[in-house]
N, C-alpha and C positions, 0 to 999 in steps of 0.2 A: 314485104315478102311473105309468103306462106307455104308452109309446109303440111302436109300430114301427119299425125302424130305417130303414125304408125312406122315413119320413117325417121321418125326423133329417139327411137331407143329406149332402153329402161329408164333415163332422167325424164323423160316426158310421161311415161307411164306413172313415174314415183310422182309426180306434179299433179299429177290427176286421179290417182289414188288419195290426195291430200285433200283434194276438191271433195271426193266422193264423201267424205264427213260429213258436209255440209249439205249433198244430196249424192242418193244413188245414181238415178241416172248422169251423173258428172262422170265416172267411169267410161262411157261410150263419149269420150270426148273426138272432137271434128279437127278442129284449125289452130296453127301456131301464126300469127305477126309478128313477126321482131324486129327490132331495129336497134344500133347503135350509135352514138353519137358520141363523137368523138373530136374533145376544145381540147388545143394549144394556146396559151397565153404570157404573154409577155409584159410585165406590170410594174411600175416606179413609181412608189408613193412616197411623197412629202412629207416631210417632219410633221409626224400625228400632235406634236407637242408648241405646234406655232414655233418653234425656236428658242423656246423660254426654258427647257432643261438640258439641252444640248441632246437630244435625240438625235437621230441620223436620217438622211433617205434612204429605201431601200428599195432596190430592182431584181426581179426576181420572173422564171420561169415556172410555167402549171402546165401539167397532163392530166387532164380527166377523161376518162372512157366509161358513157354509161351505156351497156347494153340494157335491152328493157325487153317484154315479151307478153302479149297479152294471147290468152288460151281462149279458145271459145268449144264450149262441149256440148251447152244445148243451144236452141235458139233464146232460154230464159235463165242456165247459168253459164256466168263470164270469171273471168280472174286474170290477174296481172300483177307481175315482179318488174322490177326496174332498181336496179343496182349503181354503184358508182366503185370506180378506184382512181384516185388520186395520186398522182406522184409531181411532188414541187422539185424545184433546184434545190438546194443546199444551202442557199440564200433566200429562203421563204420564209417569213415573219409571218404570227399571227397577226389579225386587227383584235379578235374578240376568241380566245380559247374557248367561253362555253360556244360558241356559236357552232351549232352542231353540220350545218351547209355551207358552213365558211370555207372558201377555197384555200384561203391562209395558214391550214396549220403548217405546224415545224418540222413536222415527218407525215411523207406519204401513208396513205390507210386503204380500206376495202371495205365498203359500207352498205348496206341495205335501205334503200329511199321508201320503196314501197312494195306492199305485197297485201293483195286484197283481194278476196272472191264476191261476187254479185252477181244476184238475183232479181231476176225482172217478171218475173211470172205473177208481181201485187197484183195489176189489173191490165187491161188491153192496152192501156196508152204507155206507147212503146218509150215516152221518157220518163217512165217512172222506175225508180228501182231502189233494191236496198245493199246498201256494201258494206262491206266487215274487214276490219284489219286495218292494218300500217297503211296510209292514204295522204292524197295530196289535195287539201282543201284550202280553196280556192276562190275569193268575192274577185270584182272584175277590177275597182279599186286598189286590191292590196293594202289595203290600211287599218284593215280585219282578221281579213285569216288568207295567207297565204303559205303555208309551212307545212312539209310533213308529219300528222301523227295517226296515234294508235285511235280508231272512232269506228262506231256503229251510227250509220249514214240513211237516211232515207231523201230521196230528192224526187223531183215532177219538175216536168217544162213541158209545155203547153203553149199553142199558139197565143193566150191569151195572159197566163199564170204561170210561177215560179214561183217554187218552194223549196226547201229542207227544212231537216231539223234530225237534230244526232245530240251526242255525248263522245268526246275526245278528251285524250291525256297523252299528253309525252314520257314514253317510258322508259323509252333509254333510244340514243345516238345509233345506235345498232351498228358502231365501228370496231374498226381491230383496233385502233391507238387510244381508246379509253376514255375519248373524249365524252365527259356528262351531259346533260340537257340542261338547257341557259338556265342561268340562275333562276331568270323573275319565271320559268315552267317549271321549275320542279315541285313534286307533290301537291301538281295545281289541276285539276278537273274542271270542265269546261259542258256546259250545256246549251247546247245552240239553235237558233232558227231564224231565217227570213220568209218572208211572203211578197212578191211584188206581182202588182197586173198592169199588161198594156192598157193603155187607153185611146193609143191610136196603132199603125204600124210600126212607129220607132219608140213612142214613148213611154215608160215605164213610171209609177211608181210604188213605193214600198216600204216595210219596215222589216228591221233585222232585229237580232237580241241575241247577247250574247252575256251566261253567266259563268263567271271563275272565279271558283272555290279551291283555297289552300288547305291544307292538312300537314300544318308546320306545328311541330314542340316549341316555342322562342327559350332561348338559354335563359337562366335565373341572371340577375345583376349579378357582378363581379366572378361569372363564369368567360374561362378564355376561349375565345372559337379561334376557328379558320378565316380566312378570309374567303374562301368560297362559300360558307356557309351561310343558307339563307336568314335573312334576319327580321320578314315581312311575313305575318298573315293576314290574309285577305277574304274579303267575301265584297265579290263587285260586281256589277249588273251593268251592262252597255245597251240604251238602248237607243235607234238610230232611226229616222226617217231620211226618206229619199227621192228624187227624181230627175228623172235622165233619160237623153235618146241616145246610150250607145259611148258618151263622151270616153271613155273607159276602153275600149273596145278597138282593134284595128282593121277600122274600118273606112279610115284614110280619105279617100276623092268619093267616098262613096255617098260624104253626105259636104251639103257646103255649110251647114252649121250643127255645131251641137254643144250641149251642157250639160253639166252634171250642179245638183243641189244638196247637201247634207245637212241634217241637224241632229247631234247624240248628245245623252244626258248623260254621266255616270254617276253610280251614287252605289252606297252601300257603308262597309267598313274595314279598318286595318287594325293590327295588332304590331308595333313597330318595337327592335331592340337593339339599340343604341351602342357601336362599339364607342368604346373612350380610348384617350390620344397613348400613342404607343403602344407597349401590348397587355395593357390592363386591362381587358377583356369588355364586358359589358354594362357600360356605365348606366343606362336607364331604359325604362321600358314605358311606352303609353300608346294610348290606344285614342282614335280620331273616326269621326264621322266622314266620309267621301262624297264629296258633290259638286261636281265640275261638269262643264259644258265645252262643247267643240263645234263646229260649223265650218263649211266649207261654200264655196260658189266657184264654178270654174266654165270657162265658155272657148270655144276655137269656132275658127271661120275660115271660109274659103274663097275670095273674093273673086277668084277668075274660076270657071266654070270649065276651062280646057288649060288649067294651067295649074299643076296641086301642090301651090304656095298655101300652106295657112298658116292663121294670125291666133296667137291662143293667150291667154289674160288668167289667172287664177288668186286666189285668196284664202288663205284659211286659219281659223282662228282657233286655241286653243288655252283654256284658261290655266290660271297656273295660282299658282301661295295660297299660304295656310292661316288661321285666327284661330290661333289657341286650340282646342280639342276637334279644330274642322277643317278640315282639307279640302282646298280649293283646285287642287291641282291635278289638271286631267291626265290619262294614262292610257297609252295603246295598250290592246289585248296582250302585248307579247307574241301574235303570232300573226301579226302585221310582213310584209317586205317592204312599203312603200312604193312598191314598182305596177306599170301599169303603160298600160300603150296612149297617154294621156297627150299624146303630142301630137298622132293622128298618122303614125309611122308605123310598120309593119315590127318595130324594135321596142322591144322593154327598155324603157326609161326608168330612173330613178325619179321618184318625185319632186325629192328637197334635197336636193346635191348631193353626189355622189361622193365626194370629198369627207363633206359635214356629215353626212348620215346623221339630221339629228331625228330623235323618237317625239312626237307630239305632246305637247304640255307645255306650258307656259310660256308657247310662240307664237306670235303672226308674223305672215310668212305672205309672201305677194309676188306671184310668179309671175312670167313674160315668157312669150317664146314665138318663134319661126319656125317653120317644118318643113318641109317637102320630101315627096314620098310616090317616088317614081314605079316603075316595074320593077325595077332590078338595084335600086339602088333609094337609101331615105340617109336624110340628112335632118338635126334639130339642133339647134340653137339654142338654151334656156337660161333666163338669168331670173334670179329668185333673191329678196331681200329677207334677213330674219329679223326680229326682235321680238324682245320679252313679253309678253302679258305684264307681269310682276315683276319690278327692276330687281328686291329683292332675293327672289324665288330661285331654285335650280332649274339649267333644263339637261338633258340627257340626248349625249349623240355619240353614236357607234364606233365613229372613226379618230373624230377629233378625239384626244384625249386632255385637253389642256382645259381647266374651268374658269369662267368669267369671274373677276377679281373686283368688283365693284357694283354698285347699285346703277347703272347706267343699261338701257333696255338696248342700245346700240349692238347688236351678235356679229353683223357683219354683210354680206355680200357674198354671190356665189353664183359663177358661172359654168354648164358644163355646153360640151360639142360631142355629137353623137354619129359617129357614118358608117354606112353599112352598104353593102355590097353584096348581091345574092347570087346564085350561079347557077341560073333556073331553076324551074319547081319539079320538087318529088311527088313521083306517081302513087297514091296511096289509096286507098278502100274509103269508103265512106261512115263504115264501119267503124274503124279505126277513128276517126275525129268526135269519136264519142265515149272513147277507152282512153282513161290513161293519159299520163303527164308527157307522153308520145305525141301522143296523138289529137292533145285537147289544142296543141300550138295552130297560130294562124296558118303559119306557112311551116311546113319539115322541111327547110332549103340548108345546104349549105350555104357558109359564108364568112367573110370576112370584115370586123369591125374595128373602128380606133374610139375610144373613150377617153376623153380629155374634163378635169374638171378642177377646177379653182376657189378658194374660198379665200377672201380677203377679210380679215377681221375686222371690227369694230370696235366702237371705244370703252364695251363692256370688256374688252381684253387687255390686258397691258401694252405701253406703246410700243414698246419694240418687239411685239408679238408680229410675226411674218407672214406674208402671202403666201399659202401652199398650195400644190399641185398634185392630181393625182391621174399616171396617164396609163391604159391597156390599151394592147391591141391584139384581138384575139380574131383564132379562124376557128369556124366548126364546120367539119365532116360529118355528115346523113349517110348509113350503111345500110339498105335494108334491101 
């Protein structure tokens, strides 16, 4: 929808008087897009603890309302807000308190997602530009940067090349309940850039980098912390080669094959400190060299040509353990989601179960799946196997909170079902699918979805460790 500003009131003027900082003519601002969207969700998750501490299930209700709003004043400066308020049942468990986009917390909040002005007036080619402010950065993967933060942005796309490259940091949650910025971001600084070129009309390849820098005090031995309290400094360097036609991307019947290739090194160094048992505070401190490797292969197919069943196969390797003063053990950015349209469906998938949520490092992982991905309606199938790199080693997952109890590389098993149902497509500007966490989505449709997922343990777990289950079913409303 659009409005004139001049029909928006003194809030639209104060919004563009804020812009005019950044340039005068921002002042003689034109056009208002807005839109809101607006999930109910309905969610019963499984004993996060296998059954092994007598945790409980928990089913619970969600209301989020995000309106969002993108301003346009020249044809070369833009800017855009996009808010969120949250209100759970009274039976809403967190999975992860720092996690600052988690639907989970324990009390409803009002939160600021994004807010960012941009400037497109670098040079003629209309995809280049520079943004400033609280943003939502975005690889097509998710296994990089998919998270909101605070960054000065420059990006290019071109028929032929894609670029950025910026400086982000997490500065704070920007909520009314107080909730902090996850542990492994806080006082952590990020410098980033990718480069990739086509080399034909679908296929791309590329390299990304990505460096984070901590700015951590570590406590002295036998100082007491928190337990929130970070206990890691880092200085670590991601660097990633690529190629792909699209695998990533929902683009569904539109291709009958595609793949995606990765290869990242990371390397660098940490400063670690060691709580001891109970509450003796900090029992040691040492310091290790980083250098671990990850890889991925992933391919879908579409075997009938009027008929949009595809066949999709993946693998991905992530090394893990340590020898003495050198760590072996790979590590996502932290501002990864894992999510991704990798199944060839108009719907964000989880990559590595939805249940599990685990974070990459000391797993291979060997996915499978089915799709079909009609007009109005996609369906996916996926079953994923994990195991260790290192039977020894740890690995780290969101949801599960229960830790493997043996040297045995066995993690388990994990199925989810994904269905969705659309209720035809919203009329939107062209404009618009180039502004904003609104507008960058495949399809702005309403709809309704059931999310089903399962993870069966293995015999790196204890045996009477149980099958759980985690099921939503959520409708979202498009208001614009």
């Amino acid at each position: 929808m659009k409005l004139s500003l001049r029909k928006r009131g003194l809030s639209s003027l104060a919004f563009a008087l804020l812009c005019g900082f950044f340039s005068p003519s921002a002042l003689h601002a034109q056009d208002i897009y807005y839109a809101v969207r607006t999930t109910t969700s309905y969610g019963d998750d499984g004993e996060r603890d296998l059954g092994l501490t007598g945790s409980e299930s928990n089913d619970h209700f969600q209301l989020n309302i995000a309106p969002r709003a993108f301003f346009v004043f020249t044809p070369d400066w833009t800017a855009y807000a996009r808010a969120r308020v949250f209100l759970p049942s009274s039976r809403a468990t967190p999975s992860e308190l720092d996690q600052p986009d988690n639907a989970g917390a324990s009390k409803g909040f009002a939160g600021l997602n994004e807010l960012w002005v941009q400037y497109n007036g670098i040079t003629s080619y209309p995809g280049e530009a520079i943004r400033f402010g609280r943003q939502r950065i975005r690889q097509s993967d998710g296994e990089w940067w998919d998270q909101d933060a605070d960054s000065l942005r420059w990006f290019l796309d071109t028929t032929l090349h894609s670029a950025q490259a910026g400086v982000a940091r997490q500065l704070s949650t920007y909520r009314t309940d107080s909730v902090r910025v996850p542990l492994k971001q806080r006082d952590r600084t990020f410098v980033f850039g990718d480069l990739a070129r086509r080399w034909s009309v679908d296929d791309r390849v590329g390299l990304r980098v990505t460096h984070g820098r901590d700015n951590v005090t570590l406590p002295e031995v036998g100082t007491l912390v928190d337990f929130r309290d970070k206990l890691q400094d880092s200085r670590l360097t991601w660097i990633g080669l690529f190629a792909d036609n699209g695998f990533y991307e929902a683009r569904g019947a539109e291709q009958s094959f595609a793949y995606a290739l990765e290869a990242t090194y990371l390397t660098g160094n940490q400063d670690v400190a060691v709580r001891g048992s109970g509450n003796s505070g900090i029992a040691s401190r040492f310091s290790q060299d980083v250098s671990a490797w990850k890889g991925s292969a992933a391919a879908r197919w579409q075997p009938f040509s009027r008929v949009p069943v595809q066949l999709g196969a993946a693998y991905t390797y992530s090394q893990g353990g340590e020898s003495g003063e050198h760590s072996h053990q790979f590590q996502q950015t932290g501002m990864q989601s894992n999510t991704s349209y990798y199944s060839g469906t108009q719907t964000l998938t989880s990559r590595y179960n939805e249940m599990l949520q685990p974070e990459l490092g000391n797993l291979r992982i060997t996915t499978g799946f089915v799709s079909l991905d009609l007009a109005n309606q996609t369906a996916s199938v996926i079953f994923e196997q994990f195991r260790k790199d290192d039977g020894a080693a740890s690995i780290l997952t969101q949801n599960v909170v229960a830790v493997p109890t043996n040297t045995s590389r066995d993690i388990g098993n994990g199925v989810d079902l994904v269905l969705t149902h659309y209720f035809g497509r919203a009329p939107r500007s062209q404009r618009l699918l180039e502004s904003g966490d609104a507008f960058l989505a495949q399809e702005r449709r309403s709809l309704i979805s059931l999310r089903a997922s399962m993870f069966q343990p293995g015999d790196a777990y204890p045996t009477e460790a149980k099958t759980v289950y985690r099921i939503t079913l959520e409708a979202t409303l498009w208001w614009d």
